[in-house]
C-alpha positions as a Markdown table, in Angstrom:
| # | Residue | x | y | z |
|---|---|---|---|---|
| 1 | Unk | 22.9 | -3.0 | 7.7 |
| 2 | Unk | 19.6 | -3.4 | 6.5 |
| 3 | Unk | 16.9 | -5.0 | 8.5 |
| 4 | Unk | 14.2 | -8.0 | 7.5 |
| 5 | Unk | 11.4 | -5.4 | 8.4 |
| 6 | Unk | 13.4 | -2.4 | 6.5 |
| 7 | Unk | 12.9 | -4.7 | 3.2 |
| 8 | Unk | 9.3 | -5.4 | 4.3 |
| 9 | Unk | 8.6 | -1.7 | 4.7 |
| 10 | Unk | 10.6 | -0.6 | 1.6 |
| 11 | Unk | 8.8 | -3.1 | -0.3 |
| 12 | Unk | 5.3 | -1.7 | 0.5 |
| 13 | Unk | 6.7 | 1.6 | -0.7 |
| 14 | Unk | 8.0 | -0.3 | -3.7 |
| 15 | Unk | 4.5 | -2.3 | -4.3 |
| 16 | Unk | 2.6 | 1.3 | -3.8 |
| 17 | Unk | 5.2 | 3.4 | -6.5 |
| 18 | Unk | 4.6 | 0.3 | -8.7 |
| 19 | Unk | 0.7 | 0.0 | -8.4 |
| 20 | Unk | -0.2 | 4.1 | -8.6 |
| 21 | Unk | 2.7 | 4.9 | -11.5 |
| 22 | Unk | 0.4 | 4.6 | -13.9 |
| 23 | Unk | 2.7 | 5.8 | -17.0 |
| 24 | Unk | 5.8 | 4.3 | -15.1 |
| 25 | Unk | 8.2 | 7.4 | -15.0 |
| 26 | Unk | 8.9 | 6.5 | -11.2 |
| 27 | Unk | 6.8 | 9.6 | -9.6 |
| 28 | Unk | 3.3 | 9.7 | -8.4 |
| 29 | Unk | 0.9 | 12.6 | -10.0 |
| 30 | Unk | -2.2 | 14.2 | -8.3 |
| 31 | Unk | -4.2 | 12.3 | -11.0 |
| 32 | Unk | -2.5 | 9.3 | -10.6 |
| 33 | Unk | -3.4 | 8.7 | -7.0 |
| 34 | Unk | -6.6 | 9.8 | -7.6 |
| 35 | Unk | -7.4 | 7.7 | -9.9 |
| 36 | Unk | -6.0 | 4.5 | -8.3 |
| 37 | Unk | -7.3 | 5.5 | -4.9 |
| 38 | Unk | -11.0 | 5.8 | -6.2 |
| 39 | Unk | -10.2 | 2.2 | -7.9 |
| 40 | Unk | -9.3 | 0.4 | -5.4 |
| 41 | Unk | -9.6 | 1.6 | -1.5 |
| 42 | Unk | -6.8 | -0.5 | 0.0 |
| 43 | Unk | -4.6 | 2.4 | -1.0 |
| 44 | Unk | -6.7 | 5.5 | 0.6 |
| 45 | Unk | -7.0 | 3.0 | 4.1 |
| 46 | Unk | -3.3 | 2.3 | 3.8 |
| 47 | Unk | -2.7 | 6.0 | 3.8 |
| 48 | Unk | -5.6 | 7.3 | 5.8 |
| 49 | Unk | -7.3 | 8.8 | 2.9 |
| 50 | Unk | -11.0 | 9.4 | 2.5 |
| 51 | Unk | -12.1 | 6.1 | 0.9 |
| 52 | Unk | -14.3 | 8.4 | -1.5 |
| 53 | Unk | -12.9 | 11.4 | -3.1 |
| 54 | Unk | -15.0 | 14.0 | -4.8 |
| 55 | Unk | -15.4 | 18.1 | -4.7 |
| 56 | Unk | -17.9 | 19.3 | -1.9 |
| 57 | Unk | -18.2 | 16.6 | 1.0 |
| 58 | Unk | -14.3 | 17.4 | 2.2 |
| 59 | Unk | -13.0 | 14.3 | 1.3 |
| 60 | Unk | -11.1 | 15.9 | -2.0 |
| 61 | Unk | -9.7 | 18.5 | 0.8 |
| 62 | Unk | -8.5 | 16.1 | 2.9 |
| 63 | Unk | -6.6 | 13.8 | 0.0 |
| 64 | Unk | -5.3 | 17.2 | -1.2 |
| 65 | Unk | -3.5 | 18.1 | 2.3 |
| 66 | Unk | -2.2 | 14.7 | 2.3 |
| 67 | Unk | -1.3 | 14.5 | -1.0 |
| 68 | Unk | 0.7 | 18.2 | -0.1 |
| 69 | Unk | 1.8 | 16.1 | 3.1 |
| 70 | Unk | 3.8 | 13.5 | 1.2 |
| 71 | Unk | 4.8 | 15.6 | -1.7 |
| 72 | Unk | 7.9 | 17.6 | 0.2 |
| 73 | Unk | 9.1 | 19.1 | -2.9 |
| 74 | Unk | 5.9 | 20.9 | -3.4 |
| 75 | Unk | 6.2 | 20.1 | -7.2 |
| 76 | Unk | 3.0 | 18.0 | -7.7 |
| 77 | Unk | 4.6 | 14.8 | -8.3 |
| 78 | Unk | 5.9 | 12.2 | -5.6 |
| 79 | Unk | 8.8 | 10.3 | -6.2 |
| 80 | Unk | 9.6 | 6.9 | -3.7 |
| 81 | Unk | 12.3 | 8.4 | -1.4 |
| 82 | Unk | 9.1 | 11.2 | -0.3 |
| 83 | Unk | 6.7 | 8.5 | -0.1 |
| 84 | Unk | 8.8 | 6.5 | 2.1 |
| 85 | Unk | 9.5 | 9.5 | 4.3 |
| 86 | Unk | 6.1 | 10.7 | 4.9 |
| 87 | Unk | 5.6 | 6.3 | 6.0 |
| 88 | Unk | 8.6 | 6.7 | 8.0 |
| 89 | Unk | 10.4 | 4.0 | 6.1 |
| 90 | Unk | 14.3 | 4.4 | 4.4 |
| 91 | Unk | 14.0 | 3.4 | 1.0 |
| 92 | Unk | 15.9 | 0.7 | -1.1 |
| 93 | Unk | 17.1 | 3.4 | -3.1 |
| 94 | Unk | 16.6 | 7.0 | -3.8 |
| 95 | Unk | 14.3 | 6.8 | -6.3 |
| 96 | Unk | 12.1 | 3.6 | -8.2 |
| 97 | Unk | 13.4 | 3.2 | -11.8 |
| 98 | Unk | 10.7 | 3.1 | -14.4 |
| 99 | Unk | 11.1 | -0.2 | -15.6 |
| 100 | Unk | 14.8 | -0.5 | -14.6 |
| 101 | Unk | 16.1 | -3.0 | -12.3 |
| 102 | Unk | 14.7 | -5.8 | -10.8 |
| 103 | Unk | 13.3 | -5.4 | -6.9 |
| 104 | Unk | 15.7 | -8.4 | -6.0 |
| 105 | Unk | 18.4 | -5.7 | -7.4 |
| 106 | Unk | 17.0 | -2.8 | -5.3 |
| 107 | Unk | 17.2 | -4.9 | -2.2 |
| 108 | Unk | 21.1 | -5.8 | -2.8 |
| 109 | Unk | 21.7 | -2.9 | -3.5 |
| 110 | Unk | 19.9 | -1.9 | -0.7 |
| 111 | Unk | 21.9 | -4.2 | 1.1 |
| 112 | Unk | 25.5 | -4.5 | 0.0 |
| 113 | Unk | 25.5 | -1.0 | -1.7 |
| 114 | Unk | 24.2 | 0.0 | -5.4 |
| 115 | Unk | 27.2 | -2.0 | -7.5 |
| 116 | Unk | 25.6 | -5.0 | -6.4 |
| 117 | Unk | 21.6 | -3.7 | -7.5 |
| 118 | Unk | 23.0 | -2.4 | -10.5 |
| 119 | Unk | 24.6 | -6.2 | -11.4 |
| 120 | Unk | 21.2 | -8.1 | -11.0 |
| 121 | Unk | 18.9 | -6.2 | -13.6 |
């Protein structure tokens, strides 16, 4: 069974996938976090990320081990299930939908199993 703080957790992975996804295809890009870290610095604090990125000074060395860090698959792109790993958090579901159903889905099926996410869309 899933826990209050679970949802809470899994929601700030939700909130972050939903933020950074800039073109909404449910995975995070290099660029994408870049971009949205260097917009707004509650991301890079939340994730212990240099609050300025840029080539010479480290900082773009440092966001690029922990970018490598989160991204497991070593393909360049990560998806909600590695981002919730690398937090320590089990997510609502494998992976964020782009644009599919609702969060109060993901958290039944988080919940009950994925027939009842699936019904609430």
């Amino acid at each position: 069974m899933t826990s209050a703080a679970d949802l809470r957790s899994a929601a700030q992975v939700w909130d972050i996938m939903r933020a950074v996804d800039a073109d909404g295809d449910g995975r995070l890009s290099r660029r994408e976090f870049l971009a949205k870290i260097r917009r707004d610095r509650k991301y890079a604090d939340f994730l212990r990320m240099p609050p300025r990125i840029k080539a010479g000074d480290g900082s773009l060395e440092r966001f690029t081990e922990i970018f490598a860090a989160i991204n497991a698959a070593c393909d360049g792109y990560i998806p909600q299930n590695e981002l919730a790993a690398y937090l320590g958090v089990k997510p609502c579901s494998a992976e964020v939908p782009s644009r599919g159903p609702s969060f109060k889905g993901l958290l039944l099926a988080s919940a009950f199993g994925s027939s009842a996410g699936e019904a609430v869309q």
